[in-house]
N, C-alpha and C positions, 0 to 999 in steps of 0.2 A: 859358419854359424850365422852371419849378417847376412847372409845369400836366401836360407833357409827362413828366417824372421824376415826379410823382406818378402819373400814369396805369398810367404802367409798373410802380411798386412795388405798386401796385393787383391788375393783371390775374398779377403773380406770386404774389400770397396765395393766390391765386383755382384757381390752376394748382395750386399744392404743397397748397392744404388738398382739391381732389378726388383727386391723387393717393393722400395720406393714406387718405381715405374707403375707394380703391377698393382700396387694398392691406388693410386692416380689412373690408371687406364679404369678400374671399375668402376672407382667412384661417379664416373658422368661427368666430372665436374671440371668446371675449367682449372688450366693449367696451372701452378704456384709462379707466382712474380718472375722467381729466384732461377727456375726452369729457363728462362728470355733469354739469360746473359751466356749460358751453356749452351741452347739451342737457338738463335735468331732463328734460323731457317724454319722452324717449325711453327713459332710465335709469329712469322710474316706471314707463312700459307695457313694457319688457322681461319679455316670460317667464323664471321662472328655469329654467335646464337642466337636468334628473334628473341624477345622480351616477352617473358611467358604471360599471356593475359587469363582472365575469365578466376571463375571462383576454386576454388582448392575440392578437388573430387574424389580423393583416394590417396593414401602415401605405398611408398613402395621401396622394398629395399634398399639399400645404399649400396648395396656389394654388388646389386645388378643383380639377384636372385629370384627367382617367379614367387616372389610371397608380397601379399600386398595387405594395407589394412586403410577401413574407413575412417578410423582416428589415431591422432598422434601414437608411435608406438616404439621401444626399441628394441636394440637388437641382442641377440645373447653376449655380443662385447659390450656392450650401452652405448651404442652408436644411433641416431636419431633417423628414424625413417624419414627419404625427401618427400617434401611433399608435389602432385602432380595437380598440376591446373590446366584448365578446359584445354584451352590453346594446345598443349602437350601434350594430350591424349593419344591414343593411336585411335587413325579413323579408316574404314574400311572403304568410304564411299571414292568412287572416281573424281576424281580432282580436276575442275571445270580448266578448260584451257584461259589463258587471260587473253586473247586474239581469237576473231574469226580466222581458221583456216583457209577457206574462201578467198584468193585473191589480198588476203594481205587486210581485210576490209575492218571496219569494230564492226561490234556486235549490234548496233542500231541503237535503238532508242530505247532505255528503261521504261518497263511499264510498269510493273508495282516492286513490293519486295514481300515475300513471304517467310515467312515462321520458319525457322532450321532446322527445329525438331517437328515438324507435319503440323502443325495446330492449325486449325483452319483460321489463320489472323492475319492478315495483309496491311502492310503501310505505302504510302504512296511516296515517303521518302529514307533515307535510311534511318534505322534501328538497331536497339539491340534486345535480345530477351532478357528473363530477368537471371540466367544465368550468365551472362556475359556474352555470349555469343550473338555473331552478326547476322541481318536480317540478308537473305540471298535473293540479288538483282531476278527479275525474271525480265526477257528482250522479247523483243517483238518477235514474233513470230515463233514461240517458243509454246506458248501455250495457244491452240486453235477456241477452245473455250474453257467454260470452269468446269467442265464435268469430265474432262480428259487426265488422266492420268500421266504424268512423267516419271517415266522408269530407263532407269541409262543401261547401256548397255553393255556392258561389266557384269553390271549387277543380273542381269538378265543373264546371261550366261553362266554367272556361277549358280543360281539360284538352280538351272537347268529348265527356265520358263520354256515348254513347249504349247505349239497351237496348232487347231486342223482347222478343217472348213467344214462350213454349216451344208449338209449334203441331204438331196429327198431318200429315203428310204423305204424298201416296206419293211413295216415295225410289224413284227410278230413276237408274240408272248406263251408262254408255254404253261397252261395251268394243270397242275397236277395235285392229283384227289383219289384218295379211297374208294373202294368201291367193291359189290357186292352181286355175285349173280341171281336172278329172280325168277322163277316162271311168269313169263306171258300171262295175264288175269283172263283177257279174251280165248285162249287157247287150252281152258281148263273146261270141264265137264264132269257130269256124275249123273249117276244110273239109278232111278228111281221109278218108281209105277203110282199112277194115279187110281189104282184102285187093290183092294184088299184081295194077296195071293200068296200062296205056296210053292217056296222053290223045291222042285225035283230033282236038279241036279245043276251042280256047276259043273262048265268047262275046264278044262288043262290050264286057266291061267290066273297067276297069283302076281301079287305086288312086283314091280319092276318089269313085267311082262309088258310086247310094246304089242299091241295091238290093230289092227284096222276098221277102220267104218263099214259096217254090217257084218264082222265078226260076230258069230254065235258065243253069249258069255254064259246064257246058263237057259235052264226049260223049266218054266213054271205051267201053273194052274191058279186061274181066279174067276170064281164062281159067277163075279159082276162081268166078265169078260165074256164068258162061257153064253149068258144073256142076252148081251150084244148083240154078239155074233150068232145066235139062235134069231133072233128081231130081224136082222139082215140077209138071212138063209130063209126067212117066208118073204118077205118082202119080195125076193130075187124069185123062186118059186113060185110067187102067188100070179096068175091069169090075169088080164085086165077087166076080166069078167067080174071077178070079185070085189070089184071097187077100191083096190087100192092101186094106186097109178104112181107119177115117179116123184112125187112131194114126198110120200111116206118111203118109199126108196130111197131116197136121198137124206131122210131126217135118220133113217136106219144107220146110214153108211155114215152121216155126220158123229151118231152117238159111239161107234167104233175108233173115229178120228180124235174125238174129247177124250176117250181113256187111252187114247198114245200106242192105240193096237198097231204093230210094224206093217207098213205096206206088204210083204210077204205074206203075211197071216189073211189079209183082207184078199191077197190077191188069189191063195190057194182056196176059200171059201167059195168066191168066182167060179176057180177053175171045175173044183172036185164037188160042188155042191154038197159038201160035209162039214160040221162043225171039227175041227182038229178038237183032241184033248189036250193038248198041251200047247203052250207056244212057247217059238222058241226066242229070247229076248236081245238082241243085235246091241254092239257098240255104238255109240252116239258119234264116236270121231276116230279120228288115226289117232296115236298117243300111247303110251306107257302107263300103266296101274299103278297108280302113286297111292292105293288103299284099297281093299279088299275086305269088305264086310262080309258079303254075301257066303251062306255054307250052306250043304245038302239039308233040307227038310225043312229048314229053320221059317217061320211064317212072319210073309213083310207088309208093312202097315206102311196106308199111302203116304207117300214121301220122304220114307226112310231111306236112308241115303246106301247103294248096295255096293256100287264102285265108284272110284275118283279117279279122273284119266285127265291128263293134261299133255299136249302136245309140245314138244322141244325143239322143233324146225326152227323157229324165233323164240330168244331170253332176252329181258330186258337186263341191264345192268344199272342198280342204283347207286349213283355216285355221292358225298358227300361233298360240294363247292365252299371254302370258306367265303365268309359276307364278305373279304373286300373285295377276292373275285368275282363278285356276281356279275358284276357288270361288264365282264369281258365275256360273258357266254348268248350266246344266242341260237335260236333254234337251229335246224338243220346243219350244225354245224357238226364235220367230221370228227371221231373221238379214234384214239388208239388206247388197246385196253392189254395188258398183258398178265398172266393168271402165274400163280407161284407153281399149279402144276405143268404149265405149258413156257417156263421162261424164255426159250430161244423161236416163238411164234407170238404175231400181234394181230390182233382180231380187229377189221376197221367196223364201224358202225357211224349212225348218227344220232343229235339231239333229238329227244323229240317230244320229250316233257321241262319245263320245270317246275316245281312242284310250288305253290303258291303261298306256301309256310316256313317258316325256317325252325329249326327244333332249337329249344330255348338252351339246350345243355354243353351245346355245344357252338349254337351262334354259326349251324353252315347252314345252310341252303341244298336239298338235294335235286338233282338230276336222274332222268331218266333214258338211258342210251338203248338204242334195239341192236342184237347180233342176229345177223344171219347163224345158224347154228347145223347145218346140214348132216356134219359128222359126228354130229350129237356129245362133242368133245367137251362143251361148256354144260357145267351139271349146277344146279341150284344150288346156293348157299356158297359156292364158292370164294375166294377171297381177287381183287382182282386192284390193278393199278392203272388208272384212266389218267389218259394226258389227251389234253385238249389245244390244237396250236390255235390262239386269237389273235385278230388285229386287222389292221382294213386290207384288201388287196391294192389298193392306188398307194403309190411311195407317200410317206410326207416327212416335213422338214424337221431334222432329227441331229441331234449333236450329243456328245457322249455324257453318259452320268458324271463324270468328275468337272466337268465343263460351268454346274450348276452351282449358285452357291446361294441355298437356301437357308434364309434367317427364322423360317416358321409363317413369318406374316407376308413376308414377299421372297419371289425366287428372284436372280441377277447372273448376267452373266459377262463376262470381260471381251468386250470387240479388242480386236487389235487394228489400230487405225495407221500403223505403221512410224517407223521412227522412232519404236518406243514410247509411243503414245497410247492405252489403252481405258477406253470407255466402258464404265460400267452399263448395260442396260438392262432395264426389267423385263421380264419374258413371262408367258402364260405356258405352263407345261398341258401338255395331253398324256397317253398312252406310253408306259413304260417296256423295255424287254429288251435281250438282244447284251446287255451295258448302255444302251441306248435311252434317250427321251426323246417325244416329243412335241415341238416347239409349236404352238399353235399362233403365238404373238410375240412381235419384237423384233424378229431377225429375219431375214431374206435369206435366200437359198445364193450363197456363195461366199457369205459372212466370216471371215477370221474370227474365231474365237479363242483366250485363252483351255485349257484340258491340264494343264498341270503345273504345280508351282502360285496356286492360284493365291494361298496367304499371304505370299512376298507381298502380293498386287495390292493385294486387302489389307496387306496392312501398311503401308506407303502413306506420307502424308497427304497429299493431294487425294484419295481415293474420298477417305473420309469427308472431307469438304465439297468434294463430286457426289457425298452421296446426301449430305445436310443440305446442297446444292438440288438435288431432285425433289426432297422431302418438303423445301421452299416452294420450288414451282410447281408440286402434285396439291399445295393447299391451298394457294393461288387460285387455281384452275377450278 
């Protein structure tokens, strides 16, 4: 029975003094007095704890649990959150070495001290801000000027700051536009008589019919034709006896030329010294019948329009350019055009208008591209998609679009001057494409620049003072 009762007041010491322990290990806090006399060994190798300095920024659990609050608060026992000040914070920055590594050397000579948290505020002996924290030494040789950025090298790493080099390129830009296929204006024609006739008959050909120049399209009769050609058959007839000689010849054969009589018709009157009754009325060009007025018997009055024939060897395709492309287009320049009924073929052509207006509904600008059309495969009205590559043929100096870091009123960009030192500087942009810009002012062709990670950089203390540092000397100047 005393075996049993002892066992049990045993395993309860045993219980309440881990309990003990494990509420002491959480709490953070130092050891109890009474702990010393039980453990020496542990009361000797205890580190003392620095003296927490700076203003109170946060409480935080007592149990050691990730819950924290900005004002006093407690806990679901009533236990008092501790409070954490500056000094105690966790900090993420690289921890300056207190020695040059170097030969064993110090660090040189202090030259100012600047602001802990970035403020562009300098003292020339030590400080503190008005949160309690200490102003950090800057040494010689630490900053090369004010407009350099220091970024350590931790921090650049985790951040994953990457850089390329400022390289010439050729920048090409690819504009792409709508676009519509058109007949040729110059390659159109229509069949009309300059004086009052009667068609006899049309020929075998109707709308869509392709035609050639001096094709017979139909056989008329007109009375003022018939006259002409009567005037010009005495003339030709008449003796030199009879006093008409080759002025009235000539004035004859002119008035046949004014009513658009076909070289055939004059030349058979020559041959056969007969007036024909009928003639026969020829096509003006090569081309396709895009309209067909003209019917058997029907009487046409001068100028009435009898056919419409336009030729397809050459279509213009009019493109629509939006305004802020306009300025990447220039004549002569190559287009590829590809049509929804031909997608797996691309038609090349070139500029060779731009149209001098821009259509207010739309705010583009159109263009005028010519195709070769031989296989007559491009038809009017079709639907078409025009890409135009722009940009100069000589490389120039070019660094990538995430490289940029435009505020609206100025573009900047991050040299890397090495050591983790990076300088902002102002750049003049040109011509975009590719992911590419490029650089017209500010950088040299071989230049480090930052390309990624560029906010860390931007938002670093010293940047902003490099950059109220420019904005100084740019008003100066």
């Amino acid at each position: 029975m005393r075996r049993a009762v002892g066992a049990f007041l045993i395993v309860s010491a045993i219980l309440a003094a881990g309990a003990a322990g494990l509420a002491v290990g959480r709490s953070n806090g130092p050891l109890p007095g009474w702990l010393d006399g039980f453990m020496p060994a542990a009361a000797k190798h205890r580190p003392a704890s620095p003296e927490a300095t700076g203003p109170v920024i946060y409480y935080r659990d007592p149990s050691g649990l990730p819950e924290y609050s900005l004002a006093p608060k407690k806990t679901a026992a009533g236990k008092d959150y501790l409070s954490v000040r500056a000094s105690e914070d966790v900090s993420f920055e690289d921890k300056a070495p207190e020695t040059m590594t170097a030969k064993g050397g110090d660090r040189g000579k202090i030259r100012f001290y600047r602001n802990p948290m970035g403020l562009p505020d300098t003292s020339s002996t030590p400080k503190k801000d008005s949160m309690g924290m200490d102003y950090l030494p800057v040494y010689e040789g630490e900053q090369d000027d004010d407009s350099s950025v220091k970024v350590s090298a931790g921090k650049l790493q985790k951040a994953g700051v990457q850089t390329e080099v400022a390289e010439r390129r050729t920048l090409s830009t690819m504009v792409r536009a709508p676009g519509i296929v058109q007949e040729d204006e110059r390659r159109k024609a229509v069949v009309s008589l300059r004086f009052e006739a009667f068609i006899d008959n049309v020929e075998n050909v109707t709308t869509g019919s392709h035609v050639h120049k001096g094709q017979r399209l139909m056989r008329i009769y007109g009375p003022s034709l018939s006259s002409a050609a009567a005037e010009y058959l005495s003339a030709l007839n008449a003796s030199p006896n009879a006093g008409i000689g080759n002025q009235a010849l000539k004035g004859a054969r002119r008035r046949l030329e004014n009513l658009d009589a076909p070289e055939k018709f004059i030349a058979e009157i020559e041959r056969t010294r007969e007036i024909p009754a009928y003639v026969s009325w020829p096509a003006p060009q090569d081309g396709e019948i895009v309209e067909r007025i003209a019917v058997n018997g029907m009487r046409a009055a001068p100028g009435d329009v009898l056919f419409r024939i336009a030729d397809h060897d050459v279509v213009w395709v009019l493109a629509d350019i939006a305004e802020r492309d306009l300025s990447l287009i220039d004549l002569g320049q190559k287009a590829s055009v590809r049509l929804r009924a031909y997608p797996d073929r691309v038609f090349t052509g070139n500029v060779t208008l731009i149209y001098p207006h821009l259509m207010a509904e739309t705010r583009a600008a159109r263009i005028r591209i010519e195709l070769p059309n031989p296989d007559e495969l491009l038809r009017p009205e079709m639907y078409a998609e025009v890409e135009i590559a722009t940009g100069a043929q000589a490389p120039v100096l070019t660094v990538s679009n995430n490289a940029v870091i435009d505020s609206g009123e100025r573009q900047i960009v991050l040299l890397d001057k090495g050591e983790g030192r990076f300088e902002p500087r102002a750049v003049k942009l040109g011509r975009r494409g590719a992911g590419r810009v490029e650089i017209k002012e500010g950088l040299a062709d071989g230049d480090k620049i930052v390309v990624s990670a560029n906010f860390l950089i931007d938002a670093e203390s010293n940047l902003k003072a490099a950059l109220s540092g420019l904005d100084s000397g740019e008003k100066s100047q």
